[in-house]
C-alpha positions in Angstrom: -50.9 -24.2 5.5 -53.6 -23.6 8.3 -53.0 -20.6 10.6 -51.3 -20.9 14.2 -52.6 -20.3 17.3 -52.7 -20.2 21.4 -55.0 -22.5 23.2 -53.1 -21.6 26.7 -55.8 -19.7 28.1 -59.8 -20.8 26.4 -62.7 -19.5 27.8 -65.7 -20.6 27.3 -68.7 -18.6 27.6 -71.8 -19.7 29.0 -74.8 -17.4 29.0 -75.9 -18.4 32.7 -72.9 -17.5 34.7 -72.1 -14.8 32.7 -75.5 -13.3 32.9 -73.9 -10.4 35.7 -71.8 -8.7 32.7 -72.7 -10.3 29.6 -70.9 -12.5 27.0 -69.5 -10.0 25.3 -68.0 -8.1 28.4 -67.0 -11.5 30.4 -65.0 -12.2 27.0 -63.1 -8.4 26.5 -62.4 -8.6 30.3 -61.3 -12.0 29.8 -59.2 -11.2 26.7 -57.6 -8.4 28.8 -56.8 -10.8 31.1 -54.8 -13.1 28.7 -57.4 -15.0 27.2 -56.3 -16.5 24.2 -59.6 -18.3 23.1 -63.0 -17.3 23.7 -65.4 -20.2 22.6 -69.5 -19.2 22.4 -71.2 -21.9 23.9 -75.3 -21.5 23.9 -76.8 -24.7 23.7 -80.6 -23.0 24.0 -80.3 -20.3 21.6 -81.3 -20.6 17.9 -79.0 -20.0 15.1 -79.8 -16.7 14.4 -79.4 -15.5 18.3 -75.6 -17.1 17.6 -74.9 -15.2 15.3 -76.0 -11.8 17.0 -74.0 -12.8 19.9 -71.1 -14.3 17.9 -70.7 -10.8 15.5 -70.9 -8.7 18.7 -68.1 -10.8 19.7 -66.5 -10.7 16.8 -66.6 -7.0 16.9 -65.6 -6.9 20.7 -61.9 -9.4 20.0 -61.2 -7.5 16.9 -57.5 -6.6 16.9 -56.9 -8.3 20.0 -55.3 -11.7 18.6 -57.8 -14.1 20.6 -59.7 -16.7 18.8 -63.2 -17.1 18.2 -64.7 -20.1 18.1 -68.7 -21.2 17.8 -69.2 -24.4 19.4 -71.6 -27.0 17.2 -73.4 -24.3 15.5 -71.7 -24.7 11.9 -73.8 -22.5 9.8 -73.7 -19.5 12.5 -69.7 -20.2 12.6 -69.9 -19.5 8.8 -71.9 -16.8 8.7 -69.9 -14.7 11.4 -66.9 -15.5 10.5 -65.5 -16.8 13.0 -62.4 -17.8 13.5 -63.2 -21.4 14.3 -65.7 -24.5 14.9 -66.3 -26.5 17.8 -67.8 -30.1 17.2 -68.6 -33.1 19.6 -68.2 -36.5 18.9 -72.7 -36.6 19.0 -72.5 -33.6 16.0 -71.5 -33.1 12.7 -68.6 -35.6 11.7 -65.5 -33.7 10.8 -65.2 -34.2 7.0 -69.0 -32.9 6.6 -68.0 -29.7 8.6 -64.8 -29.2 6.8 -66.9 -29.4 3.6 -68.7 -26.7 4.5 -66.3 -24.6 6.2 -63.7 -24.3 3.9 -60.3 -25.3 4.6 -59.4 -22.1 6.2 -61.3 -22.3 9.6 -60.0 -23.9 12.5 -61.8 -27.0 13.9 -62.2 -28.1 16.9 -63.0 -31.6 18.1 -64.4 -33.2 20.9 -63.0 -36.8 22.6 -63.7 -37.9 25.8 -61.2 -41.9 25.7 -59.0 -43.1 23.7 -61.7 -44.9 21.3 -62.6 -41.3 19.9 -58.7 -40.8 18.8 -59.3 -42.1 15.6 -61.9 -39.3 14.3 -59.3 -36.5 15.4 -58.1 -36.8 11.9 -55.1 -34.2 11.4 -56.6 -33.7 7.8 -59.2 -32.1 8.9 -59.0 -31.8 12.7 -57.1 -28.4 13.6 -56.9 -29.1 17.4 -59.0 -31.3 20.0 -60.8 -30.8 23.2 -60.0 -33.8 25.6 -62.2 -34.4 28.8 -64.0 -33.7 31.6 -61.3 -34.3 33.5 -63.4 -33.2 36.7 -67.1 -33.4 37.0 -68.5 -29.8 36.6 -72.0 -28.5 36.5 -71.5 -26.7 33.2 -72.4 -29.4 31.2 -75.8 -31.2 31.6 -74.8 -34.1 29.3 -71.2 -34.5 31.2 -69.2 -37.9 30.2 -67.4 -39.7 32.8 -64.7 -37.9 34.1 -61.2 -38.9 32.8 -59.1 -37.4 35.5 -55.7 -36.5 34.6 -54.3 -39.8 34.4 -56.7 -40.2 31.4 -55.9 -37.2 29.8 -52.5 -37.7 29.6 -53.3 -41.3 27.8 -56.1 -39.7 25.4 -53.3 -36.8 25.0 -50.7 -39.1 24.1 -51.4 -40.8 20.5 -52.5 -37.4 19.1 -50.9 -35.3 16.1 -53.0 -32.4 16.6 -52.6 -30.3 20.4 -55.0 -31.0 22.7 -56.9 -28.5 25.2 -58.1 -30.1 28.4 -61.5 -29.5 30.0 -64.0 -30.2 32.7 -64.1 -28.5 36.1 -60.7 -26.8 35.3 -59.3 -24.1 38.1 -55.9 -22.0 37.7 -53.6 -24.0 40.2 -54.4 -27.2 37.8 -52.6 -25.5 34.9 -49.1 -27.3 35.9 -51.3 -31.3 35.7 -52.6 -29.9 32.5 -49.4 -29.2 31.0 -47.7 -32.2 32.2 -50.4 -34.3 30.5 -49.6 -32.8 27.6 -52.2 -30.7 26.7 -51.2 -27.1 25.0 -53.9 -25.5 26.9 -56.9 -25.6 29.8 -60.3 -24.3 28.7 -62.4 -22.8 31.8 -65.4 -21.7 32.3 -66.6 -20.7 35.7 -62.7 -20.2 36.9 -63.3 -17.1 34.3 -67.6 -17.0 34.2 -69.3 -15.7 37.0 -66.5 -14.2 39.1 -66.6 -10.5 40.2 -63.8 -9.7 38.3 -63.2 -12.0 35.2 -60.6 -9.6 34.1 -58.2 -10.8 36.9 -59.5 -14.1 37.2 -58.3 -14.6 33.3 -55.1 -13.1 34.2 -54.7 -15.9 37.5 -55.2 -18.9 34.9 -53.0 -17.3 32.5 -50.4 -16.8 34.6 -50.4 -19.9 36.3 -50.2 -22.0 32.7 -47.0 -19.5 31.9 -45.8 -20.7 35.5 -46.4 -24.0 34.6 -43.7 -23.8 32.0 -41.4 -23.2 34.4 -42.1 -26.1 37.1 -42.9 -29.0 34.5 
């Protein structure tokens, strides 16, 4: 049986609007915050920069419960250690990546409608990404936005959870959640602000409010 885990809170790093602290500092102040996930997202960097930045992260959420998880990079995920894989629907197909992974790391999988459903396969899909939901500048290659309405109906078939993303703010946790998702993933609500510490503690605490109004 594959280990359990809390998609509630997931950051996602990206190098550009975390340039003020850093990557590994955005993601301790966001883990003190309540961030349950912390994803390494570095489209430009090589491999072996991955895997610097992903064992100084490593090092930095040890003991702390939250997740890591290298996004499309499978040989840096396995040679950290990380805690889990992040694939798109244009990367690795999920059986190749569970073949190299093991069957002890999480995966992660990208869908963006309800055509992709059918690769979220709960053999060897752990948990999927659904969106954007909004348009957001984070992504150059950024599919059409689903909106919530879309979510909910890409959400719905699935027998893995489901963490929403794409232009994602606290005060949507409570749509999230009623879509069905077990989880937002952020990355400039956290990224970029002046004090990612609190602003991982607003979008925490509004998903645990969430549970409360939905």
């Amino acid at each position: 049986m594959r280990r359990m885990f809390d998609l509630s809170t997931y950051l996602v790093l990206d190098p550009g609007l975390c340039a003020e602290f850093g990557m590994v500092e955005t993601a301790r102040a966001g883990v003190s915050g309540g961030a349950t996930v912390v994803q390494l997202r570095h489209k430009t960097a090589t491999t072996a920069e991955r895997v610097a930045i992903g064992l100084a992260l490593k090092e930095a959420l040890q003991g702390t419960g939250a997740l890591l998880v290298i996004d499309d990079d499978v040989a840096a995920a396995k040679e950290i250690g990380a805690d889990a894989i992040h694939v798109g629907q244009e990367d690795m197909r999920p059986e190749q990546v569970r073949e190299i992974v093991g069957p002890e790391m999480i995966l992660g999988l990208s869908l963006h409608s309800l055509a992709d459903e059918r690769s979220a396969d709960p053999s060897l899909v752990d948990y999927v990404g659904v969106g954007p939901v909004f348009d957001t500048p984070t992504k150059k290659d950024l599919k059409t936005p689903i909106g919530f309405k879309g979510l909910a109906e890409v959400i719905a078939p699935l027998s893995v959870p489901a963490v929403a993303i794409g232009g994602l703010k606290a005060h949507h946790a409570p749509e999230v959640r009623a879509a069905g998702a077990a989880g937002m993933a952020v990355v400039s609500a956290i990224c970029g602000h002046p004090d990612p510490e609190a602003a991982a503690r607003a979008v925490s605490a509004s998903w645990a409010q969430s549970e409360v109004t939905t």
